[in-house]
Every structure is written in structure tokens, then in C-alpha cells.
GUKEGU-252040 format. One record per atom (N, C-alpha, C): residue in one letter; x, y, z. Coordinates in steps of 0.02 Angstrom, whole numbers, plus 50000, padded with zeros to 5 digits. Each point is the difference from the previous one (the first is absolute). Layout:
N
aXYZ/...
This chain:
325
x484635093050689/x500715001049990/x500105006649963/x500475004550018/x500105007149964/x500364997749946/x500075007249962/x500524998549932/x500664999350033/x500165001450044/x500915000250028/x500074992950027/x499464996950001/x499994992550030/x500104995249959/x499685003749921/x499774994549977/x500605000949950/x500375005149990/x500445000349946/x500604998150018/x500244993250034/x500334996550005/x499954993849951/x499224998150028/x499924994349951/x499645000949922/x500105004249994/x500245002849934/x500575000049961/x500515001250042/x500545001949956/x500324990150023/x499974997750040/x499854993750003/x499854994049942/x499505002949997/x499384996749931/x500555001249923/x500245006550003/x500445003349956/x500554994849963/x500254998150077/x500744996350009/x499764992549969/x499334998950029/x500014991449997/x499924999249913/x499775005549967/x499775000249920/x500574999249956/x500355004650015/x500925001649973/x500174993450001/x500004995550075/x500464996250021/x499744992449956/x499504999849990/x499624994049939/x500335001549932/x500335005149978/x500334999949938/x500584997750027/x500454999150048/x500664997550034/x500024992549937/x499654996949997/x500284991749985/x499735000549929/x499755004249984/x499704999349911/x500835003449970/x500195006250024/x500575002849959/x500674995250040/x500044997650042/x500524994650025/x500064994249931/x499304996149983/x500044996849947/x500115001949947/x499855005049971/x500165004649941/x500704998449993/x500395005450077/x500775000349981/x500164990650003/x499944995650010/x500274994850001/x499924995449933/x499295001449971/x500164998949949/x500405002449934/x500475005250011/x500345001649981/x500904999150021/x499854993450020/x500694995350016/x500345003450059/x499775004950037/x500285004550050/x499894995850075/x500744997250027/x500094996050077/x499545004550044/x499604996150028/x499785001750056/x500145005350048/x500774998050038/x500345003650003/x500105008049977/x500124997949948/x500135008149973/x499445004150017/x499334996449970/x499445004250003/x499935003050054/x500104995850062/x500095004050075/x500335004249997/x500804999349982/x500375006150006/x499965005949940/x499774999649970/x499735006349953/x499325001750033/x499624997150037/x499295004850013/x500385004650032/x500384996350052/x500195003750057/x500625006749969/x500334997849980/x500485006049960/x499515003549990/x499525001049940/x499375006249976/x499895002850059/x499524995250050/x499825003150068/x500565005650039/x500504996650001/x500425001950018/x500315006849984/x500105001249925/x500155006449959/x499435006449999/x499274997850004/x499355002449995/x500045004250061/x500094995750065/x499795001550070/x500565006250026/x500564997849967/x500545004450039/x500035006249991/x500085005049924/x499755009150018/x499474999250048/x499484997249976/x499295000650043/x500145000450085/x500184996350019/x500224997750072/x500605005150036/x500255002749971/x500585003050017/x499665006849985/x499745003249956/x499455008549987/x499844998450073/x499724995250013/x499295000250040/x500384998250056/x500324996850026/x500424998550059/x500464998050004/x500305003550002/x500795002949971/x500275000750074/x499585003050040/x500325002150089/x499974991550021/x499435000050005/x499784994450033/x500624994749986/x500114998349946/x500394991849953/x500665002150046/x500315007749990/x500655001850027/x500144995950061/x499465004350052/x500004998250075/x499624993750024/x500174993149951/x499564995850039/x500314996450029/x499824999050080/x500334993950045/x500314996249969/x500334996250025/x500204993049994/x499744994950010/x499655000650031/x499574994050033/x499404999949918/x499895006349980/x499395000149948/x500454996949938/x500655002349987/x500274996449939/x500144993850026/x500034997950058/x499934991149995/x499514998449980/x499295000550013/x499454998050009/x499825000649924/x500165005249984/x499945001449920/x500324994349972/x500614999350010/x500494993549965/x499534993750006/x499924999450048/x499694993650014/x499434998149960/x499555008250011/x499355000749959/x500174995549908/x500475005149977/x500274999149932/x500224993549983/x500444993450036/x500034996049985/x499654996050011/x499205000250039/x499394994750005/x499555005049937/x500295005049988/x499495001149925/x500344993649923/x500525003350030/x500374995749915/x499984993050006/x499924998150070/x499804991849991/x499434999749994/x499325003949994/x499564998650004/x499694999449888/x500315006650005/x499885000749939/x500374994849938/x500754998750030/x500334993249963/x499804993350004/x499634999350060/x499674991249997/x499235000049954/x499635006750027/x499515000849963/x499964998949920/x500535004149971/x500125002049923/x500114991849985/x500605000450016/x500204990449983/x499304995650000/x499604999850064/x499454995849972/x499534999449956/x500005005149969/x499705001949946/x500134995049941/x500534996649995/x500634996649942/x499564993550013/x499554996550060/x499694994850022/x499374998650013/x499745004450013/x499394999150014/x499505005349960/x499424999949998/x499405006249977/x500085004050030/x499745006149977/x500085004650023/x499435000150057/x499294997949994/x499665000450046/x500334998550073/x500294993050011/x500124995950063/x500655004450021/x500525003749954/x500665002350032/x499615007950015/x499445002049980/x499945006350043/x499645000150058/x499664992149991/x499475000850049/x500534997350078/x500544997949997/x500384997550041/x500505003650032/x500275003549940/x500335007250030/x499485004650044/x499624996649987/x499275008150027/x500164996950079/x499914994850012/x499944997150086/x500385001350044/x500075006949994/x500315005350053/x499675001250065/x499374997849997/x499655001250095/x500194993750029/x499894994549985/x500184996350031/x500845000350042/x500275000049970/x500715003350028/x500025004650029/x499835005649990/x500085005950018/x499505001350074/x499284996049976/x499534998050061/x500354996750082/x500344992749976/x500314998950028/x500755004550040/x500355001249954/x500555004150050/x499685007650032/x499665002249971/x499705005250041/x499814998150073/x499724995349997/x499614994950083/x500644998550016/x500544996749970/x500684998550063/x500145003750011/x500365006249962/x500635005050012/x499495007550027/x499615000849994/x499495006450021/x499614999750043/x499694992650001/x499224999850040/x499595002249968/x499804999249919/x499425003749993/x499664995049998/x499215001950033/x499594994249967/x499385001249969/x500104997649928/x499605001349958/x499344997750020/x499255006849948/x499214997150049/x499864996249941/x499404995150023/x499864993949962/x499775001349962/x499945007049964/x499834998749933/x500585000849963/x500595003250006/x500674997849982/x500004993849998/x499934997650045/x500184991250016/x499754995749917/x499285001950034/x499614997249939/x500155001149913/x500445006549999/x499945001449936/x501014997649967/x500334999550046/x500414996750008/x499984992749979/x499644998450010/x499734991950001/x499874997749933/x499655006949992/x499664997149931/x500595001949948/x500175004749993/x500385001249976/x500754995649991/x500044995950062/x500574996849982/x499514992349957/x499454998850015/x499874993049964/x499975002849935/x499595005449995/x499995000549915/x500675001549961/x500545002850033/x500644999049969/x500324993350013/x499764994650025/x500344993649980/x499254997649962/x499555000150001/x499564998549921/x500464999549945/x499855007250017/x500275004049924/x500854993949967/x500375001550052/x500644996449990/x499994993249980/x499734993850040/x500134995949990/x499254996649933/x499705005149989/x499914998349924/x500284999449954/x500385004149997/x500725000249960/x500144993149976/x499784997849949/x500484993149988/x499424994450017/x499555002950006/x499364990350009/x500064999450068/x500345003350055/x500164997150055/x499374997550068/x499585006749985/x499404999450015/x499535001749956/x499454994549986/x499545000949957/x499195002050016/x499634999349980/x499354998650010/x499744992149966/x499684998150050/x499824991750001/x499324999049946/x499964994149969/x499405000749966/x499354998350014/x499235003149997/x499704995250056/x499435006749972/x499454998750048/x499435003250014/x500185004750064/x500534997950046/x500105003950042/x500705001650011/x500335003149953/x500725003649989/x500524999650084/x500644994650001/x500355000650028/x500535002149966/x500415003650072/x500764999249977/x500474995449986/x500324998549956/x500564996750007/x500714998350016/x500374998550050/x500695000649989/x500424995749971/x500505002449942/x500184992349945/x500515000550041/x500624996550043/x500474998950026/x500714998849956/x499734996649946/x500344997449943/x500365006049962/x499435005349967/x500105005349966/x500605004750072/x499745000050045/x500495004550028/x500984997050012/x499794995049997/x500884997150014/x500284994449960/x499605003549934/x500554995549941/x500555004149987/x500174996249977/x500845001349994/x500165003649945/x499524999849948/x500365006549958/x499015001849972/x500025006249970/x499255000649948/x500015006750061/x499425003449958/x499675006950018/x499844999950100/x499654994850038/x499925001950051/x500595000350036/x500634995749993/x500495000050025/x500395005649974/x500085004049949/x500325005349995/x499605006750013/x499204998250027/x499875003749993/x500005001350106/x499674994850028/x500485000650077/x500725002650009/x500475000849954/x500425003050023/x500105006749987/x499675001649965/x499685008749993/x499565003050043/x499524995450039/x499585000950039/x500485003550064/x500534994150019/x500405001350063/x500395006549983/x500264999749932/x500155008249994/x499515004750042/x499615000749974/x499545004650000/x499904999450070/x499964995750041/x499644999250065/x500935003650053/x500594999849964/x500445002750032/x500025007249981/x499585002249944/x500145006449994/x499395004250036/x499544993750031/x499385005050053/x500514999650057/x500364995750023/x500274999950062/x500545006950033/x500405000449941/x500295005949982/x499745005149994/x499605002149944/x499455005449999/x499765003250070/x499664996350045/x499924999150067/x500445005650039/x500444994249989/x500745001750052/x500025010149957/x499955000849945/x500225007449990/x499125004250012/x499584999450004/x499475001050020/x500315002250086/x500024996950036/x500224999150068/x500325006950022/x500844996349970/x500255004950012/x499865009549968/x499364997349946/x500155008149979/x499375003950045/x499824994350046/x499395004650048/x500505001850061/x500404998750008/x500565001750049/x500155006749986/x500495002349943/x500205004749984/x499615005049957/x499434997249981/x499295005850001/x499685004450063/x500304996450049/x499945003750057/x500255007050007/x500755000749962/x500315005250016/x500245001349927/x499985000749953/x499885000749935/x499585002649948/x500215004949967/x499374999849951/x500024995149959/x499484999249933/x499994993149960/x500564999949956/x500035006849958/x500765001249965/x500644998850005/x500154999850067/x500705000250028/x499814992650017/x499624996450044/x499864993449998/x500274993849933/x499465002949946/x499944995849949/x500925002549952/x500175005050018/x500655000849961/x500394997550000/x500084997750077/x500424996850040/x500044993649983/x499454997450004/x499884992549993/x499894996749912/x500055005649979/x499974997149904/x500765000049991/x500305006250029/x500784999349986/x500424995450017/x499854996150080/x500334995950024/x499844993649953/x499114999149979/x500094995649969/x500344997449926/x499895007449978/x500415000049929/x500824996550026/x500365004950045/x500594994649989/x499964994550023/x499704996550042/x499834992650000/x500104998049958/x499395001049956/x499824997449935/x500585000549928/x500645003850031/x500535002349938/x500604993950036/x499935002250055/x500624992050028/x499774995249974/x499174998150024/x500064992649999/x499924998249918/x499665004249945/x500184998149925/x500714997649993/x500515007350014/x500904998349992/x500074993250007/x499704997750088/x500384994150003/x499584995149946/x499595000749964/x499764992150000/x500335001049909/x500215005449972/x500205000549955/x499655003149924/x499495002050034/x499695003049958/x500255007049972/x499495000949929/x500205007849979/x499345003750009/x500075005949992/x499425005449996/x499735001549943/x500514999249956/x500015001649930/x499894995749953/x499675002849948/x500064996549924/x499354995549998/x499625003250032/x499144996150004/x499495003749934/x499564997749983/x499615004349944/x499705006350042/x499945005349970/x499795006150021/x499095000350025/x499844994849950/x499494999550050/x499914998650061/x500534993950038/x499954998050066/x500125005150044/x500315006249984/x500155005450035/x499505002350006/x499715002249940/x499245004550000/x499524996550053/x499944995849994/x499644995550066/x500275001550066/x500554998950017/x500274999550062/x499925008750008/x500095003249963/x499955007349998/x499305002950051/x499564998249946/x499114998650024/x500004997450079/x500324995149994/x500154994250075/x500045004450064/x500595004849988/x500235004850047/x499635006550004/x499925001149950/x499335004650019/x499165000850040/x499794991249964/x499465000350041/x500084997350035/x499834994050013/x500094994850064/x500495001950071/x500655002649956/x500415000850061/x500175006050049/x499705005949942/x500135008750037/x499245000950008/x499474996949969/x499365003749997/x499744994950059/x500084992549982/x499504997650047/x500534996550055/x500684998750012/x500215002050070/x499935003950048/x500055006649941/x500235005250059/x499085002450023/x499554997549966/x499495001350046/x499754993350053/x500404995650008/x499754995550036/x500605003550064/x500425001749986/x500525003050042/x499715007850044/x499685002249953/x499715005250021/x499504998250045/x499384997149973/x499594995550041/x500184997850068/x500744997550011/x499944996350054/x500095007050087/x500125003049972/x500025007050027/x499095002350035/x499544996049959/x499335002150031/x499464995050004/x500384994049995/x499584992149989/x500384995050044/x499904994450040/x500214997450006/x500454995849974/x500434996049992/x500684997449953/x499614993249995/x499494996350034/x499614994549962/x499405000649967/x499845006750005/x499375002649954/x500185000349917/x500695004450036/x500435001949922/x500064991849950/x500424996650056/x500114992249981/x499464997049957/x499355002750042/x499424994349961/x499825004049959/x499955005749987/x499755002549934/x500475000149952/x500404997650006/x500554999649919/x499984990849991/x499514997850040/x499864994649951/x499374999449954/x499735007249996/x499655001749926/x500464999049978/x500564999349957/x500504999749958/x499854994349953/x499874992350035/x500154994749959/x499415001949975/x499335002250002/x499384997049969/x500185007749935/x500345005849985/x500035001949970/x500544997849954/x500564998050023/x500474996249956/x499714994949973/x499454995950017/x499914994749974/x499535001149945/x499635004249998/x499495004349943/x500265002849956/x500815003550002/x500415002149945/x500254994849955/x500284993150044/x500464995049965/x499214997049958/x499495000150048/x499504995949921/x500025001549944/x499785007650023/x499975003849919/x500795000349963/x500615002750017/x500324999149980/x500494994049972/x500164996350045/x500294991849986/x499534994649999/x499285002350030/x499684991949959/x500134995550073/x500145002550067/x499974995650040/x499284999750041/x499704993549992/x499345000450026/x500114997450071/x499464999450027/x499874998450068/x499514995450011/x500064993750049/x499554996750013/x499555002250057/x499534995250009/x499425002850044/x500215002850073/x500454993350024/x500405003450053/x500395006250014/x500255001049953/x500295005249998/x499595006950018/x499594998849963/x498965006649989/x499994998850066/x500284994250050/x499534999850078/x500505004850038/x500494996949973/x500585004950042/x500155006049992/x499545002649925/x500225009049985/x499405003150058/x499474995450006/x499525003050049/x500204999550077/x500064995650018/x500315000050070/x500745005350017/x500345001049942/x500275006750023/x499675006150008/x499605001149936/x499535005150016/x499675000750064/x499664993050022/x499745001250077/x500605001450035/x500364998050013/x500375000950055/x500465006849999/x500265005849932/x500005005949998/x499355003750029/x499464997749982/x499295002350029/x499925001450111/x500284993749981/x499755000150075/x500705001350055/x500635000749935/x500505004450033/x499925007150011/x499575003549938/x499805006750013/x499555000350082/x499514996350016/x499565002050044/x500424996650073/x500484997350010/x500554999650047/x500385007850015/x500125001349941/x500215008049989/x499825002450047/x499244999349962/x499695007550028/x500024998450088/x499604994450022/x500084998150064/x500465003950019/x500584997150016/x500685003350014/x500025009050012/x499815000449946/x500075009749993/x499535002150045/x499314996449998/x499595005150046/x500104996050080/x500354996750015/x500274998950075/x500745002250018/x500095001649936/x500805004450014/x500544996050016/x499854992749990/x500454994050012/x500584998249965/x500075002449941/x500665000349956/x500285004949981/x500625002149984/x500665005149997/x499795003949935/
């Protein structure tokens, strides 16, 4: 592989690092009494304020003269970001941080799938395979959460599934399943703006792309606070400083290189390598909050690893048969 080959998945690797601090400074700002909500719509405001000289120096012609058809697609782009990022943030309020990143991460599966309806692509089996794994070890990971699945006691270690723990009616697994489904609507979404932003990467640079689609989401994200009645204001200055951080890394540093990325990677390569994310989020929240992990969980940080692994060598397949865009 040359350096011009390989410095994709580099700046890749870049994005997935940034994007593991996403749910450590999310908790930060929340423990500082700051709605969910808001926190979305302040990353996105920063993003938003950050990106725009930048975007406009730099493509300033381009933003003027863009189709219509590209500011739909952009719109569209922007409001499957702000739902992605608002169901995400919120689950955070429910569940660990391990299981809500590792769930948000399950972007190939979706994305795997509608690619095969709406395109015809069909992914080679070591995609398949790493897909696979990758989606069991993000429901490991998840439905540990809460006792739900255990390890059995014995000389020869089974799994367990407690049925009980998952659909009682009130306690940690039951509030913590409904953070899960957050999280599993904000991969669905995520997806859906993944999608569309390989559409309009077609004819786009990443700047004018990602400007487009932080702005649309910012006002999303300013209606739908209005309506539910929230304020912006009057939070401790630390929760800013966080959300500050928030918009800086995670959302301009390690978006806009997964955005960039999708420009020279396939959009389920991209998908499966940003589920490195949970096994680095989940290594921050130890050290920092004290959230440990059971064994299952250790099975499921590895089976993502395989299956990023053996998403890379799908990659490569692909590139040297010239089979993907």
C-alpha cells in the first residue's frame, strides 16, 4: 500500500480517537445539570460559529452557487445529524457509557443493509464477516449493561440470559434498555446522515458539505429546544467549557475526518471503523467515573476489534479489484 493509500486510514484512525472523547465530555457537561438537549444544541452552535469564517475563506464560490438539489440533500443531511446526535446525547442520562457508544457505533449494519437495497452494493465476505462480529460484540457489550447477560458459574463458563433483569419494571436494566434504544435510534439516524453525506460528497468538497449540514443541524436543534421549552442560558460555565471541548473535538476534528474519509473509503468501512469508539470511551469512563466492565463486555471490546480488523482487509479487497466508488 503507498503513502497516498494509506493516508486515509490515518486520518481515519485520527477521527475514531477524537470521537472516544465524544461521551466522556457529554458526561462532564451533564453533570453539570445541563438538558441534554441543550448540550446538542450548543455543540452544534460552537461547531457552527467555528466552521463558518472557515467555510466561507475557503468556499465562499462554491456555498454561493450551490444547486438546489445539494441544499436539499444538505437539509436532509442536517436534520438526520441532529437526530442522531439528540437521541445519542439523551442516552447517555440511562445507560453506561460503554453500551450507549457501543450501540450508536452499529452503523454497518444499517448502512450495510441499505447500501444492498437502494445501490446494489454487495459487500465481500470479509466485510460480511467483520460486520457480524462487530454487530454481536456491540450487543455483548449492551446487554451487559444491567446483569442482563452474565457469565454462568461452572468449570466451563456459559452465558447467561436473565429475562427478569431485562423487563422489570423499574431498577437499572430497565432504565438502562431505554437508553440502549436511544442509542440504537441514534445509529439508525447517524446512518441515514452517513448516506446521504456520500451522496453529496460526490459533488462537494468536505467544507462546504460539513457546513451545510452542522448549520442545518444547529437550527434543528434551536427549534426543537424553543419548542420543548428550554433555555440556553444560566448553566455553570463549566458545562460550556465542556460542550466547548465537545465541538471542537469530536465534532469539527473527528466528523469532519470521517466526512472527509468518506470521499476515499467506502461509507461501510468508514461505518465500521468508528466503532473503535466504544472500546475507547469505555477505557476513559473507567479511569475517569469508575465504570467497570464485566467479562462480557472484554468479549465484546474484542469482537469489535476483529471485525474493524477484518473490515480493513474487505477494504483492501475492494480497492485492488476496483469494486467500490
Amino acid at each position: 500500500m503507498s503513502h497516498h493509500r494509506f493516508f486515509p486510514y490515518l486520518v481515519l484512525l485520527f477521527g475514531v480517537l477524537i470521537a472516544a472523547t465524544s461521551s466522556i465530555l457529554v458526561r462532564l457537561a451533564q453533570a453539570n445539570g445541563t438538558p441534554s438537549l441543550v448540550v446538542t444544541s450548543w455543540r452544534l452552535i460552537f461547531a457552527a460559529i467555528i466552521l463558518t469564517p472557515i467555510a466561507w475563506q475557503r468556499r465562499g464560490p462554491e456555498l454561493r452557487y450551490l444547486q438546489r438539489k445539494d441544499v436539499v440533500f444538505g437539509a436532509v443531511a442536517g436534520v438526520f445529524l441532529a437526530a442522531h446526535l439528540a437521541t445519542w446525547i439523551y442516552s447517555l442520562e440511562f445507560t453506561s457509557v460503554a453500551s450507549s457508544a457501543a450501540l450508536v457505533s452499529t452503523n454497518p449494519l444499517w448502512i450495510a443493509l441499505a447500501a444492498f437495497i437502494f445501490w446494489g452494493e454487495r459487500p465481500s465476505r470479509y466485510t460480511i464477516i467483520g460486520v457480524a462480529a462487530a454487530i454481536i460484540g456491540s450487543t455483548l457489550i449492551a446487554f451487559s449493561d444491567g446483569g442482563v447477560l452474565t457469565i454462568g458459574p461452572g468449570t466451563m463458563p456459559t452465558i447467561q440470559f436473565n429475562w427478569q433483569k431485562l423487563m422489570a419494571p423499574a431498577g437499572k436494566a430497565d432504565t438502562a434498555l431505554w437508553g440502549d434504544i436511544l442509542a440504537l435510534v441514534g445509529a439508525m439516524t447517524g446512518s441515514a446522515y452517513l448516506l446521504v453525506g456520500r451522496t453529496l460528497r460526490a459533488r462537494l468538497s468536505t467544507i462546504a458539505y460539513v457546513w451545510l449540514a452542522y448549520f442545518v443541524a444547529m437550527i434543528t436543534m434551536l427549534m426543537v429546544t424553543s419548542l420543548v421549552g428550554l433555555s440556553l442560558f444560566g448553566y455553570p460555565w463549566q458545562a460550556y467549557l465542556w460542550i466547548l471541548l465537545l465541538a471542537l473535538g469530536p465534532q469539527l476534528l473527528g466528523h469532519t475526518s470521517f466526512n472527509w474519509a468518506l470521499a476515499h473509503l467506502s461509507t461501510t468501512f468508514v461505518a465500521l471503523s468508528i466503532l473503535g469508539e466504544p472500546v475507547g470511551s469505555a477505557i476513559f469512563a473507567y479511569f475517569l467515573f469508575g465504570e467497570t466492565f464485566a467479562s462480557i463486555q472484554l468479549l465484546g471490546f474484542v469482537l469489535l476489534l476483529v471485525g474493524i480488523g477484518m473490515g480493513a482487509l474487505g477494504e483492501q479487497t475492494s480497492a485492488d479489484s476496483g469494486s467500490y466508488h
